[in-house]
C-alpha positions in Angstrom: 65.2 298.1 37.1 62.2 298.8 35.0 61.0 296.7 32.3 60.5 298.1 28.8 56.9 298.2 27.1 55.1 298.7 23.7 55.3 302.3 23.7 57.0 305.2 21.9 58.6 308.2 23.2 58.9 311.1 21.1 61.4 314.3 22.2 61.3 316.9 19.7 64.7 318.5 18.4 64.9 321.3 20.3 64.0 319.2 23.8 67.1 317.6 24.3 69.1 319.1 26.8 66.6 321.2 27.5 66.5 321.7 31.2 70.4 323.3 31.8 68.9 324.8 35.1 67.2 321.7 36.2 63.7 323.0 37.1 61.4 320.4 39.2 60.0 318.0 37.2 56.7 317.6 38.8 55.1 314.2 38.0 50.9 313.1 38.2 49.9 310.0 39.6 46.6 308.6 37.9 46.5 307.6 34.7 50.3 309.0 34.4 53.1 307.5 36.9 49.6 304.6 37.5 48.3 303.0 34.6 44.7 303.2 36.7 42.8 305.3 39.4 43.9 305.4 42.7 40.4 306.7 44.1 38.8 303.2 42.1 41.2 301.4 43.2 40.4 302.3 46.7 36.8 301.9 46.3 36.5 298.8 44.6 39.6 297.5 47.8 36.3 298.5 50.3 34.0 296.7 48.9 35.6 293.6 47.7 36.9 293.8 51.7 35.5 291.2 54.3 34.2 294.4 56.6 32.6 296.0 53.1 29.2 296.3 55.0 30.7 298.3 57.6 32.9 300.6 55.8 30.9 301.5 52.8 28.9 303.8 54.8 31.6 305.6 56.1 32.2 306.9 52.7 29.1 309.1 52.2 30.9 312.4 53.3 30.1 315.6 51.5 33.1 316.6 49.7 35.6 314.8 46.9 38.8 315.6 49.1 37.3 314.1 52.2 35.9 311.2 50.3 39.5 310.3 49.1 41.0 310.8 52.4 37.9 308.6 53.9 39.2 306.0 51.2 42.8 306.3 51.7 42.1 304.9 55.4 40.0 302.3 55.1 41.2 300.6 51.8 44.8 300.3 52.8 46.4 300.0 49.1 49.4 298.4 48.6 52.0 300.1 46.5 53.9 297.3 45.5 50.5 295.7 43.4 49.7 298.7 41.6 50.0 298.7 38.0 52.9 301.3 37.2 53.9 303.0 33.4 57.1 301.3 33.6 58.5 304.0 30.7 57.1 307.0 32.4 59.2 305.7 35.9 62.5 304.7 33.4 62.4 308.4 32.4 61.7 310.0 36.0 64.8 307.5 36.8 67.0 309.3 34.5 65.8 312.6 35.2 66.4 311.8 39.0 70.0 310.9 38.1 70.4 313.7 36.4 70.5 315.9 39.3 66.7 317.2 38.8 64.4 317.5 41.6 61.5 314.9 41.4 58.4 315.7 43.1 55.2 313.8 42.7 51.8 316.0 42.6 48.8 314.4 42.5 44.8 314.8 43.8 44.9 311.9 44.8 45.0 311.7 48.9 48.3 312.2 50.0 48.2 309.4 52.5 48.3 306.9 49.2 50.8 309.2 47.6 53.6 309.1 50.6 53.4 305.5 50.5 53.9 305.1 46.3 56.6 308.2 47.5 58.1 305.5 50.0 57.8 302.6 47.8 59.6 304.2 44.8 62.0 305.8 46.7 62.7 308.3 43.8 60.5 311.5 44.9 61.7 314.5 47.3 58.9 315.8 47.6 55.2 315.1 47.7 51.9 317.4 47.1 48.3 315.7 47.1 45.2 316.2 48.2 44.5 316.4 52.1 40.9 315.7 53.1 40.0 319.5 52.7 41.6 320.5 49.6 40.9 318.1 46.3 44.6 319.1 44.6 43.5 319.0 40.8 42.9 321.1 38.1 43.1 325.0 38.3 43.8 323.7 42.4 46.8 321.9 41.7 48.0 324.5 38.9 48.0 327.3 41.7 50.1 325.5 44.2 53.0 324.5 41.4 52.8 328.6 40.6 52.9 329.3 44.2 55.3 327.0 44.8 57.7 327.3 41.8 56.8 330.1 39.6 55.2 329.9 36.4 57.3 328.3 33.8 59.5 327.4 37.0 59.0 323.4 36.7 58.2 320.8 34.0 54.9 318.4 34.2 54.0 315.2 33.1 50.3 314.4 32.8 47.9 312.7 30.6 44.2 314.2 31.0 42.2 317.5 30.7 42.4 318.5 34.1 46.2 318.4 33.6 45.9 321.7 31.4 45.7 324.4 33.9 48.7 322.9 35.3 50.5 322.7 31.5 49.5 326.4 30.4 51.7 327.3 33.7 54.9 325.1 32.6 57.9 325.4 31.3 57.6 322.1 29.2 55.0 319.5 28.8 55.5 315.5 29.1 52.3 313.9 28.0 51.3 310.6 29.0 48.5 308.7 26.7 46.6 311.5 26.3 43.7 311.6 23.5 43.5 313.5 20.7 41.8 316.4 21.6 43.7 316.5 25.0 47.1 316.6 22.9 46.2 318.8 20.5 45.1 321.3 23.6 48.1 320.9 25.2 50.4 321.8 22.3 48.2 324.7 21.9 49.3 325.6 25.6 53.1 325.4 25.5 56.0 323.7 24.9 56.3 319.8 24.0 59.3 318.5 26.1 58.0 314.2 25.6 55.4 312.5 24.9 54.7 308.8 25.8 52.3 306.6 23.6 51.1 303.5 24.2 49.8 301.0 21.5 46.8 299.8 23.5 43.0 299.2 22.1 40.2 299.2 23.8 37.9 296.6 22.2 41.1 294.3 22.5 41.5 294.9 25.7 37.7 294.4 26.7 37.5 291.3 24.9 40.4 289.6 26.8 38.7 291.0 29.6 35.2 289.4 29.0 36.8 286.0 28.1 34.8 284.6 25.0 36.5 281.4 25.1 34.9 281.2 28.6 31.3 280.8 26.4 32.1 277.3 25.6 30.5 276.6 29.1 26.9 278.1 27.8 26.6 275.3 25.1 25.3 273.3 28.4 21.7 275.1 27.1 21.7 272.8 24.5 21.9 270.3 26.3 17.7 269.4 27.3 17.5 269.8 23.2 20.2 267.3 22.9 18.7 264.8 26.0 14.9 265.4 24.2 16.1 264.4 20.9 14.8 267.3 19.6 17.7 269.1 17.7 15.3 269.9 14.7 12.6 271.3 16.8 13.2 275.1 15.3 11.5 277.2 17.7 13.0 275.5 20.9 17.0 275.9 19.1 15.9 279.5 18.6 15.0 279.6 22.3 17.8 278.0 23.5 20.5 280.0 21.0 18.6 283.5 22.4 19.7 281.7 26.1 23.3 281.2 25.0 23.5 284.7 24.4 22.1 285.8 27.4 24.1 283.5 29.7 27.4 284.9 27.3 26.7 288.3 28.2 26.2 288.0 31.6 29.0 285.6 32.1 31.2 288.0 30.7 29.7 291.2 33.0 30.2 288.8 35.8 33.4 287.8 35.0 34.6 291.8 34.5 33.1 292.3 38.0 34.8 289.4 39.7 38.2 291.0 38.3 37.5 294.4 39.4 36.9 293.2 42.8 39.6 290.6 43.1 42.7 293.1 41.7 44.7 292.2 45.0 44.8 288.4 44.3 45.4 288.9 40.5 48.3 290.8 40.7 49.9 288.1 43.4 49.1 285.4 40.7 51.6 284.0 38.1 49.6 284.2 35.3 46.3 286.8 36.5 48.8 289.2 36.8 48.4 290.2 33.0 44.4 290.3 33.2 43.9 293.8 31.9 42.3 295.6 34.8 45.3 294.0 36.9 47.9 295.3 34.5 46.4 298.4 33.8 45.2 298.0 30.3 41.7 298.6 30.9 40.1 301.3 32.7 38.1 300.6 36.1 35.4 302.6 35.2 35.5 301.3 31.3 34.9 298.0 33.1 32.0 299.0 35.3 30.2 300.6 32.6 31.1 297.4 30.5 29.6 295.3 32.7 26.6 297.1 33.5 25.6 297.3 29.7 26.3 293.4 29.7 24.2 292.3 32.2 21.1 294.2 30.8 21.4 292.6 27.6 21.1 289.0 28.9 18.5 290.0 31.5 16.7 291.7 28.3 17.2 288.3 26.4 16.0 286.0 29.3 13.1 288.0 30.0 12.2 287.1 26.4 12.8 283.5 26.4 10.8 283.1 29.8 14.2 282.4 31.9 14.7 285.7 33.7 14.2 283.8 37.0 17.2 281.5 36.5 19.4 284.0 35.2 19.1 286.4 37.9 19.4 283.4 40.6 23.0 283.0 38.0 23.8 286.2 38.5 23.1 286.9 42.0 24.9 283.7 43.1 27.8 284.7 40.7 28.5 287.9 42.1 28.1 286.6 46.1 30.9 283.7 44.8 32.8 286.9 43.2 32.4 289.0 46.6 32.6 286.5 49.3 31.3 282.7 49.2 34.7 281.8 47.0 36.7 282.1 49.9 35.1 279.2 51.8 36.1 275.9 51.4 33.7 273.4 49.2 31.3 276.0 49.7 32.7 277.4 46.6 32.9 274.0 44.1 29.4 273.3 45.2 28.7 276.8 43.8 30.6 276.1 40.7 28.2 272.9 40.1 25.4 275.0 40.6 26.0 277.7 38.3 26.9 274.9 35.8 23.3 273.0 36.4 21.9 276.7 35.9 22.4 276.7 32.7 20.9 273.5 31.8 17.9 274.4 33.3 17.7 277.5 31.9 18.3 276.1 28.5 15.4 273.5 29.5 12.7 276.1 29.9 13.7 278.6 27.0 13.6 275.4 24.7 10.4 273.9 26.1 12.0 270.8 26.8 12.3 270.9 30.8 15.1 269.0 32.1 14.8 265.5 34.0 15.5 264.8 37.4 17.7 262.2 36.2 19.3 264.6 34.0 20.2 267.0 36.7 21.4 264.5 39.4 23.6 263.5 36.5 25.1 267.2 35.9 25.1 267.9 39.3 27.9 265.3 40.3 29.3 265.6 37.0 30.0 269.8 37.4 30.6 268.9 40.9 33.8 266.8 40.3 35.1 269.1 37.2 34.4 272.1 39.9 37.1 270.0 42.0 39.2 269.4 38.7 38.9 273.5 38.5 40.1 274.4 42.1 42.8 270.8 42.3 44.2 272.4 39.3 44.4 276.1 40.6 45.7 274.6 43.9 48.7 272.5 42.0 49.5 275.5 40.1 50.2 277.6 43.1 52.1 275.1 45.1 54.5 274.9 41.8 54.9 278.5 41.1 57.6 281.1 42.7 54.9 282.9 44.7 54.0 279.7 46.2 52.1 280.5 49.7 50.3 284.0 47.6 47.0 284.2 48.8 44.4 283.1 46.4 41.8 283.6 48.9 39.7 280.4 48.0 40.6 278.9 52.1 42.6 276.4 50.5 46.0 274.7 51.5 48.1 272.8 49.1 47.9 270.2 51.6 44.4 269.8 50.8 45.0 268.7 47.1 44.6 265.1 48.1 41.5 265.2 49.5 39.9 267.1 47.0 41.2 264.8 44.5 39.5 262.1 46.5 36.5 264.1 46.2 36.7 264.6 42.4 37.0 260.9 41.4 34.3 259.8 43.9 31.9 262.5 42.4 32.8 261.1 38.6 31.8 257.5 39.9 29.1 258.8 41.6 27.9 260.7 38.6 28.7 257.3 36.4 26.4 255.3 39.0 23.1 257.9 37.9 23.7 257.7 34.1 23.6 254.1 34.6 20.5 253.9 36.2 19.1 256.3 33.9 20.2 254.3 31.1 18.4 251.4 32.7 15.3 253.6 33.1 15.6 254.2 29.4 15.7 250.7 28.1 12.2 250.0 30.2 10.1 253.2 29.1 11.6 251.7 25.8 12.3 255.7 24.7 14.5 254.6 22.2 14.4 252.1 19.5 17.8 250.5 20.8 18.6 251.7 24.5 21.1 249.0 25.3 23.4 251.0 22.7 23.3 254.0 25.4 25.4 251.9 28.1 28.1 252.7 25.6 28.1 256.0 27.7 28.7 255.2 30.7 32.3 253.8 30.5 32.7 256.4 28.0 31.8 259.5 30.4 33.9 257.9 33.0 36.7 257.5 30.9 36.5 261.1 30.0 36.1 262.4 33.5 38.9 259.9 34.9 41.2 261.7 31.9 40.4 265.1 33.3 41.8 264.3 36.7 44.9 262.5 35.0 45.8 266.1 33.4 44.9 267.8 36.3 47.6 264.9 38.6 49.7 266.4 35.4 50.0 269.9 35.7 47.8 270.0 32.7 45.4 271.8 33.6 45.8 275.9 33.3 42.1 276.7 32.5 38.3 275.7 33.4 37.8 272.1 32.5 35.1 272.9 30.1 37.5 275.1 28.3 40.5 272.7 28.5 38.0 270.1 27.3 37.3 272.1 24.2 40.4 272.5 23.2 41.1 268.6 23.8 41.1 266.3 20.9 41.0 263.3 23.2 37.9 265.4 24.6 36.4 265.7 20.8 36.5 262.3 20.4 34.4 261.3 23.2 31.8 264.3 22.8 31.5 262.4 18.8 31.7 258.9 19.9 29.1 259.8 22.2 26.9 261.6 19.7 27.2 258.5 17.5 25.7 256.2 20.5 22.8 258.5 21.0 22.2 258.4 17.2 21.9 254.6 17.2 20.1 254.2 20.0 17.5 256.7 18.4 17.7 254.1 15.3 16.6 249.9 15.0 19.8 248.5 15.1 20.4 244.8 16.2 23.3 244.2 18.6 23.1 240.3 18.5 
């Protein structure tokens, strides 16, 4: 029933067989049977919840076991979305068919620990926390003695506070514990397992932060680009010192929007395998993460003179992460915005401020690949077995249509402006041959139009900036279009 993963279980020689009288084997929840924290889980469920304003001060009780009860009641977990250790519940399985008594003790509140109890449907008995005793440590330890003797059960764990609990065992299953942890549990009795998993952080973080996602902040070159003033050194220094910045903070942003959206991740085909959604990556490793991210590109920004646009970024990235994402066009008009950020952003820390022509421009043009972006998300959904999963973005599949409507109109629309501008061009006479530039505008639309063909496709599985980069079709325009700016720049003599 459970699927194998990448880990290693050692027995020593003199474990096998080792329980003939088939003491309890008493089994920890977080971080052990869970790959994550039920207390986070909980917490992060409030806030990311549509009554978050109303429930979060409920929470400010005085002790730890009330606040985990206080969370256990107004997060409402689901069991069947948290992220087991599928080889820790293959050997519970075994142990349970074996005869042995299975009984799952945890500190966490035992209102979520009756309903993983229910949902597993391999425990006879439960012991956790009750809203006025916190069920950890030298607490938990007692209540196994009390309960079963010492030495009178076997315990699977995987942290320090599992070693009170350990010293009073008869064996000791370890569960990813660190190095120090290991060696103090040996030191405290006998090694009946030990499960290892081959996991890394900094891999795990990086997937987590998405660096392919910083194709996207290349739009700060863009004002450089539009200026024709590539070799201008102190403005590319400007603007690389902004790419940076908007990479960081992207990336916080991007770990916050995952911790707060682990419901909808682990309903999705693919989101499923995010690592805070699989269990890969700590919560709180993320938090901290994140944190540490975001002051770096506020710390850049301030220093390239952009701090104002990169906190309205952030702020308006986080209320899209929290709420404004589940409203209908609300949430692509967003997505253009965030996009047009950047541009403007890379406009002031380069000294070259951006047109109005150049943001009408961007703004329809983010505005229809924002549509390409939720079309695509929508099409995937309708085609995949958990069609009808909640994705929470107030969309239907029967809505595809008319945001494909949308989309195309927008690319026109945004086709219609860089015509205009080009005409605007020719009669400031800003470059030596403007009539080359009207080589863009079919060329633009083509690319746009090409887009929404994948998308009709079933093509598109990412953000159309990164499927674009990864597009040779997409190459070839972004060159062919480099080549028309550079002869417009130029005398050249059309007829």
């Amino acid at each position: 029933m459970h699927s194998q993963s990448t880990s290693s279980l050692r027995l020593p020689e003199n474990s096998v067989g080792s329980t003939p009288q088939l003491k309890p084997l008493c089994v920890d929840l977080d971080g052990t049977l869970l790959k994550t924290d039920a207390l986070v889980e909980g917490i992060l469920a409030i806030i990311s919840s549509p009554g978050a304003l109303v429930k979060i001060p409920q929470l400010l009780v005085t002790t730890r076991a009330s606040l985990k009860q206080r969370v256990a009641e107004l997060s409402n977990l689901d069991p069947a979305l948290l992220p087991y250790n599928r080889d820790v519940l293959d050997y519970v399985d075994r142990e349970k068919r074996r005869g042995r008594p299975i009984v799952l003790v945890t500190a966490a509140d035992q209102r979520i620990a009756h309903a993983i109890s229910d949902h597993l449907g391999i425990f006879d008995e439960v012991i956790a926390s009750d809203g006025n005793r916190n069920l950890k440590g030298e607490e938990k330890a007692s209540e196994l003695v009390r309960r079963y003797g010492r030495q009178g059960y076997d315990y699977v764990g995987n942290d320090r506070t599992d070693l009170p609990a350990w010293r009073e065992a008869d064996s000791i299953i370890m569960v990813d514990t660190s190095t120090s942890v290991a060696s103090a549990a040996r030191a405290a009795g006998n090694i009946a397992a030990e499960f290892c998993h081959d996991s890394s952080f900094v891999k795990s973080a990086l997937r987590a932060m998405r660096p392919h996602q910083w194709v996207k902040n290349v739009l700060v070159f863009v004002p450089l680009l539009a200026a024709q003033s590539l070799t201008d050194a102190s403005g590319f220094l400007g603007a690389l010192m902004m790419f940076v910045a908007f990479c960081a903070s992207a990336s916080a942003i991007y770990l916050i929007n995952d911790l707060l959206d682990l419901a909808a991740d682990r309903s999705h085909p693919h989101k499923k395998n995010r690592p805070f959604a699989s269990g890969t990556l700590a919560l709180t490793s993320g938090a901290v993460l994140a944190t540490a991210l975001l002051g770096l590109g506020i710390a850049l920004s301030v220093a390239t003179g952009s701090v104002a646009i990169l906190l309205a970024y952030a702020t308006i990235s986080l209320a899209y992460s929290v709420a404004l994402k589940c409203y209908p066009l609300l949430d692509v008009f967003i997505l253009a915005l965030l996009y047009t950020l950047r541009i403007i952003a890379g406009g002031i820390a380069s000294g070259h401020l951006v047109t109005l022509w150049l943001l009408a421009f961007s703004g329809f043009t983010f505005l229809s690949l924002a549509l390409v972006k939720r079309t695509g998300e929508l099409m995937l959904l309708q085609s995949s077995a958990v069609a009808g999963a909640n994705l929470r973005r107030g969309y239907e599949p029967a809505d595809i249509g008319s945001l494909q409507m949308f989309g195309v109109a927008s690319a026109f629309a945004s086709s219609v402006v860089l015509a205009l501008f080009v005409n605007r061009v020719a009669e400031l006479q800003q470059y030596r041959s403007p009539e080359i530039l009207w080589g863009l505008v079919p060329l633009i639309l083509f690319w746009q139009l090409r887009l929404w063909l994948s998308t009709q496709r079933g093509h598109m599985h990412d953000d159309p900036i990164v499927y674009a980069a990864r597009d040779w079709v997409s190459w070839l325009v972004a060159i062919g279009a480099c080549i028309l700016l550079l002869l417009a720049s130029q005398n050249v003599r059309l007829w």
